[in-house]
C-alpha positions as CSV (number, residue, x, y, z in Angstrom):
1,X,0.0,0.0,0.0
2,X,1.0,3.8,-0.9
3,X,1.3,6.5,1.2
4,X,0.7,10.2,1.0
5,X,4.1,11.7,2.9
6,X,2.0,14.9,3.7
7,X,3.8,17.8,4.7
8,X,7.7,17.8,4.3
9,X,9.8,20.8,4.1
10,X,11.6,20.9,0.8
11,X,14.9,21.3,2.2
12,X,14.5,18.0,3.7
13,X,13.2,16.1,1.0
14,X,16.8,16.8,-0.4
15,X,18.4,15.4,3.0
16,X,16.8,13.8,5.5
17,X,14.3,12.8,4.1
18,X,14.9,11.7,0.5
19,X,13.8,9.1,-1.8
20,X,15.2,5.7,0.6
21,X,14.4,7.1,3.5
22,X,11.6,6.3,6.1
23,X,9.5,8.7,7.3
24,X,7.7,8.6,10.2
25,X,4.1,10.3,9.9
26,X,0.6,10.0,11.1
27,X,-2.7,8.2,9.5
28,X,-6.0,8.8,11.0
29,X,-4.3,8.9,14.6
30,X,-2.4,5.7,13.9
31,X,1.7,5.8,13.5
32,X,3.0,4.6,10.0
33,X,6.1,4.4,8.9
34,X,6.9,4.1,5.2
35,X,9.8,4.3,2.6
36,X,10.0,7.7,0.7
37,X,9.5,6.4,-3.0
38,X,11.8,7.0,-6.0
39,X,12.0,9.6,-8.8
40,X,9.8,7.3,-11.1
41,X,7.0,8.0,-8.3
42,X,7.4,11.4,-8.4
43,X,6.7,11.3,-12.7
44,X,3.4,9.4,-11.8
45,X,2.5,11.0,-8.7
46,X,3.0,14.3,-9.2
47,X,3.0,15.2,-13.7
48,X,3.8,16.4,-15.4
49,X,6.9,13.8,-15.9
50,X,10.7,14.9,-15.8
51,X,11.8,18.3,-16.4
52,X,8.5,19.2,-18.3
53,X,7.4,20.2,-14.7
54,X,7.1,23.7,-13.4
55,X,8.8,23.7,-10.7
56,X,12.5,22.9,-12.3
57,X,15.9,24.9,-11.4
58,X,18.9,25.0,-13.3
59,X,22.6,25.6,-12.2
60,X,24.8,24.7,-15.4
61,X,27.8,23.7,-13.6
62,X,26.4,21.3,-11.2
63,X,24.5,19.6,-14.1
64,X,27.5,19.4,-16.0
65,X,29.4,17.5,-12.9
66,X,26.1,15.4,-12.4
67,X,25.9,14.9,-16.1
68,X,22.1,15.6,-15.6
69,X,20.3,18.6,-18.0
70,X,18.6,20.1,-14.7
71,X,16.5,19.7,-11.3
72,X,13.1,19.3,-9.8
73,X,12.7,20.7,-6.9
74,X,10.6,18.4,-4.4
75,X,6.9,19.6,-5.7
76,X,4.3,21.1,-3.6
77,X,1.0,21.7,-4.0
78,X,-0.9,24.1,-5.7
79,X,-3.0,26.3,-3.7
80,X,-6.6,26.7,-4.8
81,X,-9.4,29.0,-4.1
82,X,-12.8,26.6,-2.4
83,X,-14.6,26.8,-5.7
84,X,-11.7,24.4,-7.5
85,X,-11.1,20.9,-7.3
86,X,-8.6,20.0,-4.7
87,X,-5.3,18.9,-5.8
88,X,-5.0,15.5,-5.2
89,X,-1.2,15.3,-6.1
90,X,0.9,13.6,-3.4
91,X,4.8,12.2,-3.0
92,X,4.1,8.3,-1.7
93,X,6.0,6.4,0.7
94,X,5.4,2.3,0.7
95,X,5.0,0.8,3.7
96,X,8.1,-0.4,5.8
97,X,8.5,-2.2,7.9
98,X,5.1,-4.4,7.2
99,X,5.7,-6.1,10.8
100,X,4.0,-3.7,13.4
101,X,3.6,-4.3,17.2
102,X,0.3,-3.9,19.5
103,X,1.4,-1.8,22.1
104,X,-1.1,-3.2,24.4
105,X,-1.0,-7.0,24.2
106,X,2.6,-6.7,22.9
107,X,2.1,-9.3,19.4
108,X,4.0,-8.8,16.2
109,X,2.9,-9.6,12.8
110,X,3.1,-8.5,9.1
111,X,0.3,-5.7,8.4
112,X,-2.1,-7.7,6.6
113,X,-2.7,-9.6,9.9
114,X,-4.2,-6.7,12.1
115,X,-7.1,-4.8,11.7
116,X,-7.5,-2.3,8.6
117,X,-10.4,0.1,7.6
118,X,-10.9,1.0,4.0
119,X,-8.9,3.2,2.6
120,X,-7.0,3.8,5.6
121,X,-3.0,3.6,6.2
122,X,-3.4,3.2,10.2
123,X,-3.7,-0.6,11.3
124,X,-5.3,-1.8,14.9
125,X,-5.6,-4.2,17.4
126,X,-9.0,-6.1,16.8
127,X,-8.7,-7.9,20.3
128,X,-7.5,-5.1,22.4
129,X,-10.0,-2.6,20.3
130,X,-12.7,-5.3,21.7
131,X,-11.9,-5.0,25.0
132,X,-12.0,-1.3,25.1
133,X,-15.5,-1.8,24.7
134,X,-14.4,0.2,21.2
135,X,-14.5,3.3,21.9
136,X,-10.8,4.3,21.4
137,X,-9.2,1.5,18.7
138,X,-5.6,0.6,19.8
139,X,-3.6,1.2,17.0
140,X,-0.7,-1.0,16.1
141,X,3.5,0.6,15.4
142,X,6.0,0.1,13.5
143,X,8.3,-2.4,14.9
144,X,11.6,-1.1,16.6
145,X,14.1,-3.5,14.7
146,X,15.0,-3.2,10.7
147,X,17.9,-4.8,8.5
148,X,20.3,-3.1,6.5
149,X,22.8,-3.5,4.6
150,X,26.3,-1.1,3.2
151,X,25.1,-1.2,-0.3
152,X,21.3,0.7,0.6
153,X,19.3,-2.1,1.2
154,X,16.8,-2.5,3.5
155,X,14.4,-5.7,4.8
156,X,12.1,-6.5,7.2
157,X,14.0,-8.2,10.5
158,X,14.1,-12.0,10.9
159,X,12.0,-12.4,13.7
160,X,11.4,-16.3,12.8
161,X,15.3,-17.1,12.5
162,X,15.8,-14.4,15.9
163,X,13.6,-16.6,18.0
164,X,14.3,-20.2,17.2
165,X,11.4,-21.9,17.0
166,X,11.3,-25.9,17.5
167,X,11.6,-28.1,15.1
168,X,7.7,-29.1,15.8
169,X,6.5,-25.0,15.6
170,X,3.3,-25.1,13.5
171,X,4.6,-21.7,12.6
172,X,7.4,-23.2,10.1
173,X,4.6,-25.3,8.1
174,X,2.3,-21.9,7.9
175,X,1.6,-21.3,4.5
176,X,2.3,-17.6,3.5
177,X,3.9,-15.1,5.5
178,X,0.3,-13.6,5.9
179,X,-1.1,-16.3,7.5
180,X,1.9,-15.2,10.6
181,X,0.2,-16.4,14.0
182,X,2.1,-13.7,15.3
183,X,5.2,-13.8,18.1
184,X,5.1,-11.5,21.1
185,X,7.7,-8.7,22.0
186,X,8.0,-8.0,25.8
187,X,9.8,-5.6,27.9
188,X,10.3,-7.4,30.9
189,X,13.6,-5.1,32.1
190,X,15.7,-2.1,31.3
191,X,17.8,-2.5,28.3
192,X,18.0,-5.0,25.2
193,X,19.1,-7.9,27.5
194,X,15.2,-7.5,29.1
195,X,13.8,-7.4,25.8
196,X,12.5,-10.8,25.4
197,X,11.1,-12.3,22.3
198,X,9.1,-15.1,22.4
199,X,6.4,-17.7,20.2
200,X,3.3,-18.5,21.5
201,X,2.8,-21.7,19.3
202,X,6.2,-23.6,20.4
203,X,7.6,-21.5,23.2
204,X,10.8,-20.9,22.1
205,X,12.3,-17.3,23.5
206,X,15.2,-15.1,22.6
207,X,16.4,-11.5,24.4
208,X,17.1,-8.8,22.0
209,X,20.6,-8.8,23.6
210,X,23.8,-8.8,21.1
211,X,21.0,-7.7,18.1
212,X,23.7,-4.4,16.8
213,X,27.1,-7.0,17.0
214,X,28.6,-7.4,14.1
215,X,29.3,-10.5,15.1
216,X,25.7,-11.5,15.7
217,X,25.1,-11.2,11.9
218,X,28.5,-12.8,10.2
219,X,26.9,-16.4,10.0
220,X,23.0,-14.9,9.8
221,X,20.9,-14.3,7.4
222,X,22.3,-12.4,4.4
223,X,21.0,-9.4,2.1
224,X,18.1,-10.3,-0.5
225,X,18.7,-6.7,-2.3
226,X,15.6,-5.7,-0.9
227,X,14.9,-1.8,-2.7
228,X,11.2,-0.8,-1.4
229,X,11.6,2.4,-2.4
230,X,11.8,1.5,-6.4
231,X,9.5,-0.3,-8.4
232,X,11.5,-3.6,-9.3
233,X,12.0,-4.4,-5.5
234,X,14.9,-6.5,-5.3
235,X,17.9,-6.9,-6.9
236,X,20.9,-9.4,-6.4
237,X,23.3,-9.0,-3.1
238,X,24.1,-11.5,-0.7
239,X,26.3,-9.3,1.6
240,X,26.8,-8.9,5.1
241,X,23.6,-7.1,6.2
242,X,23.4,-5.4,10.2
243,X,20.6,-4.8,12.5
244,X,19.6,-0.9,12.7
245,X,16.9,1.0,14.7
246,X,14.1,2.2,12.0
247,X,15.1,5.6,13.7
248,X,18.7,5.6,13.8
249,X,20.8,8.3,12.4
250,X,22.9,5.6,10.6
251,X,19.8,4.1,8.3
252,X,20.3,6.8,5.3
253,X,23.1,8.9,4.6
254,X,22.1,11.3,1.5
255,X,25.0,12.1,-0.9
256,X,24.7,15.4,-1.6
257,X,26.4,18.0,-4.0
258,X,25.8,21.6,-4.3
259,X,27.4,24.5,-6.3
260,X,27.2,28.2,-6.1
261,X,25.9,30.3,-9.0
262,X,28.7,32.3,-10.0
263,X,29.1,34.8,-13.6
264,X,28.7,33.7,-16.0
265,X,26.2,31.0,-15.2
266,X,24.4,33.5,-12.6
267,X,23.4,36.4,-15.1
268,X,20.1,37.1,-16.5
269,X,21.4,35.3,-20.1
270,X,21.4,31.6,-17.9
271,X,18.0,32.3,-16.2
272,X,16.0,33.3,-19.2
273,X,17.1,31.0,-21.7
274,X,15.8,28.1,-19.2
275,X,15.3,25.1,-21.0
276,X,16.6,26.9,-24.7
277,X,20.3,26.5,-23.3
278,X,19.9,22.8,-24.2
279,X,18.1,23.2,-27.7
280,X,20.4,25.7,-28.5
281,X,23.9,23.7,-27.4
282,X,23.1,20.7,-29.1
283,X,22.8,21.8,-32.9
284,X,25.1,19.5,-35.3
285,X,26.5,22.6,-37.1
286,X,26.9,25.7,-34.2
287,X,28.0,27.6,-37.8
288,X,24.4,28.1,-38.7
289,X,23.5,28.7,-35.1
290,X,22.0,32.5,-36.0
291,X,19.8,31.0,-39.3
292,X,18.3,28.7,-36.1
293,X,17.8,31.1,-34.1
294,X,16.3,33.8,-36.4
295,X,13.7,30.7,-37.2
296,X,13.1,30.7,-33.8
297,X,12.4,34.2,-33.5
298,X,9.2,33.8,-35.2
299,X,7.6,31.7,-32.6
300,X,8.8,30.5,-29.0
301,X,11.9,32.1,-29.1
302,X,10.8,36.0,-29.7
303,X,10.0,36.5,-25.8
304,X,13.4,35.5,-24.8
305,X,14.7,38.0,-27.3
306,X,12.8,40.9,-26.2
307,X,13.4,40.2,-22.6
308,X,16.9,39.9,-23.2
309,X,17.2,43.0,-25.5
310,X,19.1,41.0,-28.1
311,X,18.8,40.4,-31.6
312,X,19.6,36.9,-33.0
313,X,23.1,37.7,-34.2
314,X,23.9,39.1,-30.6
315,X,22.4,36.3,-28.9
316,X,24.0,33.7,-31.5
317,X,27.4,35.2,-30.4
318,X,26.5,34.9,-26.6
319,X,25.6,31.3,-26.9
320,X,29.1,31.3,-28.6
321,X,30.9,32.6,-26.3
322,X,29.6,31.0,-23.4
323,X,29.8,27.4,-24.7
324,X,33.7,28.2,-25.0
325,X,33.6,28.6,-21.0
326,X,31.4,25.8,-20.8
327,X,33.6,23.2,-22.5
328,X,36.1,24.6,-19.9
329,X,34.3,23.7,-16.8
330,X,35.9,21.6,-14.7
331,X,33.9,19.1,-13.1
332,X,36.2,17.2,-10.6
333,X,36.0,20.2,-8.4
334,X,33.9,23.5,-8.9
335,X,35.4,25.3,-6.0
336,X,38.4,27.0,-7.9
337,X,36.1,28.8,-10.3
338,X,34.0,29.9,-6.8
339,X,37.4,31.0,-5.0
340,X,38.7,32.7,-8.2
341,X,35.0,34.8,-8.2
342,X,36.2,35.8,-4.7
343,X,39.7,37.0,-4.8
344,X,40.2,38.4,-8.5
345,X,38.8,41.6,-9.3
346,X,35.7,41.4,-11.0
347,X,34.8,42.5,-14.5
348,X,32.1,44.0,-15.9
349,X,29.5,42.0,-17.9
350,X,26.9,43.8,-20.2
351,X,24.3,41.1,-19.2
352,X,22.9,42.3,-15.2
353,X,24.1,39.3,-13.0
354,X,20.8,38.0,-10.5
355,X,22.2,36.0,-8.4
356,X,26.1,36.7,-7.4
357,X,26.5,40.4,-6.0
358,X,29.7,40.9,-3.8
359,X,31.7,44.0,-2.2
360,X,35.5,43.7,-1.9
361,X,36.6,45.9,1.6
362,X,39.6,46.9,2.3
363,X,41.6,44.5,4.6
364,X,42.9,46.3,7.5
365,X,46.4,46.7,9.4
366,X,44.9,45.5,12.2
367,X,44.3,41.6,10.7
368,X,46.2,41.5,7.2
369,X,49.1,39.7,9.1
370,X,46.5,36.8,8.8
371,X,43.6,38.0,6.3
372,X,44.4,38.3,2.7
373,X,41.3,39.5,1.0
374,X,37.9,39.7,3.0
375,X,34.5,40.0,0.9
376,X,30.6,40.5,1.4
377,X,28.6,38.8,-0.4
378,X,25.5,40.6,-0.2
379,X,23.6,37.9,-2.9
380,X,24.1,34.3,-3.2
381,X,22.2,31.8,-4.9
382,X,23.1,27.4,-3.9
383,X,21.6,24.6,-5.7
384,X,21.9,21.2,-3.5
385,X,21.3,18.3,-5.5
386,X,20.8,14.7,-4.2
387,X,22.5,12.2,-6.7
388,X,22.0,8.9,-4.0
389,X,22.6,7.6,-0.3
390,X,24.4,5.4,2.0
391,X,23.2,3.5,4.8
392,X,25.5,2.1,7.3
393,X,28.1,4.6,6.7
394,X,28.2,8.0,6.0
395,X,28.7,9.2,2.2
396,X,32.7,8.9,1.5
397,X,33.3,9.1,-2.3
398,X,30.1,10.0,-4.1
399,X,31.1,7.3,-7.0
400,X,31.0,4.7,-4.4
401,X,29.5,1.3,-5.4
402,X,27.7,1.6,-1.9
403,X,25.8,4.8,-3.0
404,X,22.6,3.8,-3.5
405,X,20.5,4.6,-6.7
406,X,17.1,7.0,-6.5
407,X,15.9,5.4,-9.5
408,X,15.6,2.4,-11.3
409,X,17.0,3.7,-14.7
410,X,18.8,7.1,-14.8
411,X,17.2,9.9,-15.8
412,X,17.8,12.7,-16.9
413,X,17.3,15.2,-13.6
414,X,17.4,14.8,-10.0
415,X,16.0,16.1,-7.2
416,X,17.4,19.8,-5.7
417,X,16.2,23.0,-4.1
418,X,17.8,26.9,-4.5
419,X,18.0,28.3,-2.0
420,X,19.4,32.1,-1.5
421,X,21.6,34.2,0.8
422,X,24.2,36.3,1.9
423,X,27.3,35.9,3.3
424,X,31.4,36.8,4.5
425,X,34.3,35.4,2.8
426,X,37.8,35.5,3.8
427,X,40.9,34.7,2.4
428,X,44.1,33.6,4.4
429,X,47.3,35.8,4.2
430,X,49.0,32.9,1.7
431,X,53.0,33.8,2.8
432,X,52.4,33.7,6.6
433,X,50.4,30.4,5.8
434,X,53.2,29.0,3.6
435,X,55.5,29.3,6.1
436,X,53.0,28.1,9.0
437,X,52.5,24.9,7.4
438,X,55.9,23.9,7.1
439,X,56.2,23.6,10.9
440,X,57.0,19.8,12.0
441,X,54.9,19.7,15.0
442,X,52.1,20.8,12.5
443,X,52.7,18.4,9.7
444,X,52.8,15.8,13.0
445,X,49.0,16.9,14.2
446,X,47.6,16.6,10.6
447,X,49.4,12.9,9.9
448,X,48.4,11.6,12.7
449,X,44.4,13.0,11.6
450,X,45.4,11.9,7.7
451,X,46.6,8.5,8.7
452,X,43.7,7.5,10.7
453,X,41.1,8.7,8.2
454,X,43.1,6.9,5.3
455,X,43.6,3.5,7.6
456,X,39.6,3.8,8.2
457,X,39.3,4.1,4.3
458,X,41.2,1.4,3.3
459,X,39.3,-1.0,6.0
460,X,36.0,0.2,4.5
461,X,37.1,0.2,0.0
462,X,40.0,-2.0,-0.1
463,X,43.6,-1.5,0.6
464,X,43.8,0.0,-2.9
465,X,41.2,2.9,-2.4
466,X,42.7,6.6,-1.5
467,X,40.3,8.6,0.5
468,X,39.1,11.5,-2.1
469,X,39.8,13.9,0.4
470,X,43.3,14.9,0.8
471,X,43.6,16.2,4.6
472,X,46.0,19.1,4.8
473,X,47.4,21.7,7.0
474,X,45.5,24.2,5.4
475,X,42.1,22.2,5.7
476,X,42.0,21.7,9.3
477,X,42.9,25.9,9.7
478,X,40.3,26.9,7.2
479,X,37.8,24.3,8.6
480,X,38.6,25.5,12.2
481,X,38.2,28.9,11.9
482,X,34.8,28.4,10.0
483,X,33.3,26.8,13.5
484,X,35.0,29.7,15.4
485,X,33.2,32.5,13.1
486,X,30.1,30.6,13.2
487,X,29.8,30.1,16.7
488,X,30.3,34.0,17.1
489,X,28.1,34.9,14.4
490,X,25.3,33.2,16.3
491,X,25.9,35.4,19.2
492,X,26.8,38.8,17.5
493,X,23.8,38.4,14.8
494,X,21.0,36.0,16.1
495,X,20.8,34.0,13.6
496,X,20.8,30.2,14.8
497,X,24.0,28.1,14.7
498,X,21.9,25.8,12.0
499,X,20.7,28.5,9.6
500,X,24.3,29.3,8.8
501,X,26.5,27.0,7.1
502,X,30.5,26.8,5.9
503,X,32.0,25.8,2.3
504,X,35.8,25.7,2.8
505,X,38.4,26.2,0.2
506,X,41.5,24.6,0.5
507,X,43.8,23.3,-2.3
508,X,47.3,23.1,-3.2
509,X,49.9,22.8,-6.1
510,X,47.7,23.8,-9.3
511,X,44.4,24.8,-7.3
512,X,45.8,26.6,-4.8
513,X,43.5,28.3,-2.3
514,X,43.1,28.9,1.5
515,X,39.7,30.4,2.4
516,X,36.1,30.0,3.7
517,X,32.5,31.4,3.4
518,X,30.0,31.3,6.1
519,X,26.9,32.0,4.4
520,X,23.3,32.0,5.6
521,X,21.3,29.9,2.3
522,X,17.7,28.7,3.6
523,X,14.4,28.1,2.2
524,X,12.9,31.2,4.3
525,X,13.8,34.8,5.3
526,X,16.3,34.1,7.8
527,X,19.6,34.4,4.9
528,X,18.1,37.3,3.4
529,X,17.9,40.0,6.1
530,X,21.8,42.0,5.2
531,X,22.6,41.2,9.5
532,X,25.1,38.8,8.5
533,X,27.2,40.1,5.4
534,X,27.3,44.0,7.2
535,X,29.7,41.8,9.7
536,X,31.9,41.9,7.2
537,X,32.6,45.4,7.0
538,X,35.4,46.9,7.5
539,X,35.4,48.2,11.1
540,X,33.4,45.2,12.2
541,X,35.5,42.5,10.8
542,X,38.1,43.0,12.4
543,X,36.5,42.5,16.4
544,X,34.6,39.7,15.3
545,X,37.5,37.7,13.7
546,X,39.5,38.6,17.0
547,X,36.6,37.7,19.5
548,X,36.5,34.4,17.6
549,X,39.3,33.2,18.2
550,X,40.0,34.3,21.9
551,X,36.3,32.7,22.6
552,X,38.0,29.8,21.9
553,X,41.2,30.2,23.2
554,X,39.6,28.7,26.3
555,X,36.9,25.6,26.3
556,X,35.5,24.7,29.7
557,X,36.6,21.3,29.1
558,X,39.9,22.0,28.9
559,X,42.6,21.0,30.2
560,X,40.9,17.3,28.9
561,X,39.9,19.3,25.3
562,X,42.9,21.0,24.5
563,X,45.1,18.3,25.6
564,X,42.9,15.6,23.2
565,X,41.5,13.7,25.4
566,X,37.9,14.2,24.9
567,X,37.1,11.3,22.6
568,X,37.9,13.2,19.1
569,X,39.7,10.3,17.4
570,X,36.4,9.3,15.8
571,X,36.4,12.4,14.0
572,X,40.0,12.7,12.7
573,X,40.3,15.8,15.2
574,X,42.3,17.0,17.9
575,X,41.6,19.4,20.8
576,X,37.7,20.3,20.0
577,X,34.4,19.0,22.0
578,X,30.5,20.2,21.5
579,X,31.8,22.8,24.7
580,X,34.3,25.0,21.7
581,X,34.8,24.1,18.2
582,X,31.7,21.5,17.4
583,X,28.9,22.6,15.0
584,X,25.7,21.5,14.4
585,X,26.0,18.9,11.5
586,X,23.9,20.8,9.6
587,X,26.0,24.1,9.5
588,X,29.3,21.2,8.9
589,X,30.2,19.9,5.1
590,X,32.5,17.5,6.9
591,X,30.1,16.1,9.8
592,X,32.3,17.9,12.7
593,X,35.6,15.9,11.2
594,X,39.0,17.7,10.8
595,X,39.4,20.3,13.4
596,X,42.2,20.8,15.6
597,X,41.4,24.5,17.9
598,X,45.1,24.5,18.5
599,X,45.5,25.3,15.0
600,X,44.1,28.5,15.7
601,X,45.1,29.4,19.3
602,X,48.2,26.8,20.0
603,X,48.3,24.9,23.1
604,X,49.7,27.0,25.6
605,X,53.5,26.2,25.1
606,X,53.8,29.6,22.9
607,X,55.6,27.0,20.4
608,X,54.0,29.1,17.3
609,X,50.8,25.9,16.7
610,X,48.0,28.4,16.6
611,X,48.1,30.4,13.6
612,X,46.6,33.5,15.5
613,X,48.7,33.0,18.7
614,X,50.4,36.4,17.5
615,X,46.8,38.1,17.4
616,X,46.5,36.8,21.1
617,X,49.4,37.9,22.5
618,X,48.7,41.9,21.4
619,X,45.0,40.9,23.4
């Protein structure tokens, strides 16, 4: 049976909630949980099909890396006056798990044992409905205990093989899975070990203790493929699967990539052409490209003219020109181009850009030892895309076999939102860098960081896999002083620690860079207020960057935080904790990995470690 989602914010149909995932929700007052159908469902459930539908975005480079020719963003209904017909266009989830649990007489059994009423997602208790008298039905949940496996699949848990029934159990001759007597799932103390489960029919009981070892699972059952979220259902594993919570953090990882709209891709040329930039591309002979064009002007095409203000020979030479930066774009990494938009001095373009407006300032005495270049960047536009998901793992190389597919066949979009902001960049002083990265005792913090991430790797892909990360010197500083601006900002701006977020650039030998931009990009108001890029005016920037650090300069943990004792070595860190340098994961590309607060401050020997001890010391 399918689901209506109801109401999900868009931004989390691109994270938390995408196609793969389960999604709790309510049915009539009963809980179900269900799988959030792929991109084929959201053709049929929601037309028109593909990009033909309205409510589409476009960011050229990101499509280009994706190798998609654009987005739809997670639809939402239309709203409609009383006198029109209701729209009855919904996203679906399918049911999962189909095993739910009374939570007054404490059986188990697939769905299509308990109670339904037409139409209706909710499921109940007929017995314990019964002796209520009914007046309140007592509605059956989803059962605690899924499967899972590295690769994105997900099945029901073995309940029959968890228990061990007897030989003699009439349960093992049943015919059907829906014909399930039921088993019975009791609480009987504190903790897993008091979690009993149990069969009626031959008596046979098991604890839930030992059910997340890994060694619990190396001679159980193994993976069937199981995809509820597509329409073919299964395909061929056999792997290693592990016991999850339905709720846990761990059961879906999205893989995520997002891009900012930078010139030229962010002028008014991009945003009206729309879905011409493809027609127009793709011609066999680009020499004729004005005769095509001048056809086109007689139909269609004559609104894009006028808006744009150009005739067909000036918009053929556009096209032109733009296609040679196009078949430039590199698509292993589009932060360069983004970091080049942000130091170099801009030019003017004759085409108004809409969505990348920035203001150089002028970098003061009082920080240039350490600041290079500092920018405002009064209008930004992001597209995040979802390309797949991990379970089991969080997302490591996006080309992973282990990243899991939204849709049967590849199409030709996938799922994204826009979202628009403002924000503060900043650009390390590269010499005093150079020279701070050559220090042993800081090449000796990051190895010991690199190593363990690139050990983890290789345990996880094969000895032959190389993380596509390269953890650097540089990284950690960048990544660091991100958190420490971000925490500040939250106090010195209101906005929340979550509504603000980091991209880091960091690169070496050809792409060499060494900067960050905290930026406020959400779905509502709070990015587009001006509070947080006039921080970045000179006279401001400089107290905030210095009441960054020294807020930071002592943790309340400390002397267990700064000394790196506080459990970091999970996250490839040293020296932080949730009481300093920690972000919400939301506001973190790297899920609170790589940071080392002595990078920034030192740890009190004066050995030159912090890269800002020198600001600390005129304090």
């Amino acid at each position: 049976m399918k689901n209506d989602l109801q109401e999900l914010r868009r931004s989390a149909v691109v994270s938390t909630f995408g196609p793969g995932s389960v999604v709790d929700f309510r049915a009539g007052g009963g809980a179900v949980s269900g799988i959030a159908a792929g991109l084929e469902e959201w053709d049929r459930s929601f037309p028109p099909a593909g990009l033909a539908h309205p409510q589409v975005v476009r960011e050229t480079r990101l499509q280009k890396k994706l190798g998609v020719k654009g987005f739809r963003t997670p639809p939402v209904t239309l709203d409609r006056g009383k006198k029109d017909d209701q729209d009855t266009r919904r996203l679906v989830a399918v049911r999962f798990p189909k095993w739910l649990q009374c939570p007054s007489c404490d059986v188990i059994k697939p769905e299509r044992r308990w109670k339904s009423d037409p139409g209706k997602a909710y499921r109940y208790c007929a017995t314990c409905t019964e002796k209520s008298h009914g007046d309140t039905k007592v509605f059956v949940v989803p059962v605690r205990f899924v499967m899972a496996c590295k690769h994105g699949h997900v099945d029901e848990f073995p309940w029959d093989w968890w228990v061990g029934h007897k030989s003699d159990c009439p349960i093992l001759t049943r015919n059907g899975p829906d014909r399930h007597p039921g088993l019975v799932l009791k609480s009987e103390k504190p903790g897993l070990a008091g979690l009993l489960l149990s069969c009626p029919k031959c008596g046979a009981r098991r604890s839930m203790d030992g059910v997340f070892s890994k060694k619990t699972w190396e001679h159980g059952p193994k993976c069937r493929g199981h995809r509820p979220w597509l329409a073919d259902g299964h395909e061929g594993c056999g792997r290693e699967q592990y016991a999850v919570q339905r709720g846990a953090s761990n059961l879906y990882f999205p893989v995520t990539e997002s891009a900012l709209s930078i010139p030229p891709w962010s002028d008014r040329l991009q945003d009206v052409l729309g879905s011409w930039w493809s027609s127009l591309v793709n011609l066999d002979d680009l020499s004729r490209l004005e005769d095509y064009i001048d056809l086109l002007a007689k139909g269609d095409l004559e609104m894009v003219l006028k808006e744009l203000k150009m005739s067909p020979a000036e918009l053929a030479e556009a096209i032109r020109v733009r296609l040679k930066t196009y078949n430039r774009l590199r698509t292993d990494d589009l932060r360069p181009a983004e970091y080049r938009q942000f130091v170099t001095e801009l030019g003017h373009s004759p085409i108004p850009d809409i969505d990348f407006e920035t203001r150089r300032e002028v970098v003061s005495a009082e920080i240039s030892p350490w600041i290079s270049r500092v920018v405002r960047a009064v209008r930004l536009r992001e597209v995040r895309a979802i390309r797949g998901f991990t379970r089991i793992n969080p997302p490591g190389d996006p080309e992973s076999p282990e990243v899991a597919k939204l849709s049967k066949e590849p199409l030709e979009w996938l799922p994204a939102i826009e979202v628009r902001g403002e924000g503060i960049f900043l650009a390390l002083n590269e010499e005093r860098l150079a020279e701070w990265e050559r220090q042993p005792h800081v090449i000796t913090r990051v190895s010991q960081c690199a190593l363990r991430y690139q050990a983890d790797w290789k345990e996880r892909y094969g000895d032959d896999a190389e993380p596509p990360r390269p953890i650097t010197p540089r990284y950690m500083l960048c990544h660091t002083l991100a958190h420490a601006i971000m925490r500040q900002l939250t106090l010195e701006c209101g906005y929340s620690s979550a509504s603000l977020q980091e991209r880091i650039y960091a690169g070496t030998d050809d792409n060499l860079m060494a900067g960050l931009l905290i930026y406020t990009a959400t779905s509502d108001a709070d990015g587009t207020l001006g509070g947080l890029e006039r921080q970045g005016k000179a006279g401001r920037i400089e107290g905030l960057l210095q009441r960054a650090v020294e807020a930071i300069e002592w943790c309340s943990s400390d002397p267990l935080c700064i000394t790196d004792m506080m459990g970091a070595i999970n996250n490839y860190s040293h020296s932080v904790c949730h009481a300093c340098c920690l972000a919400p994961e939301t506001a973190c590309e790297a899920f609170n990995c790589f940071l080392d607060r002595a990078f920034l401050t030192g740890d009190g020997s004066g050995s030159g470690l912090g890269f800002f001890e020198d600001m600390l010391r005129r304090t």
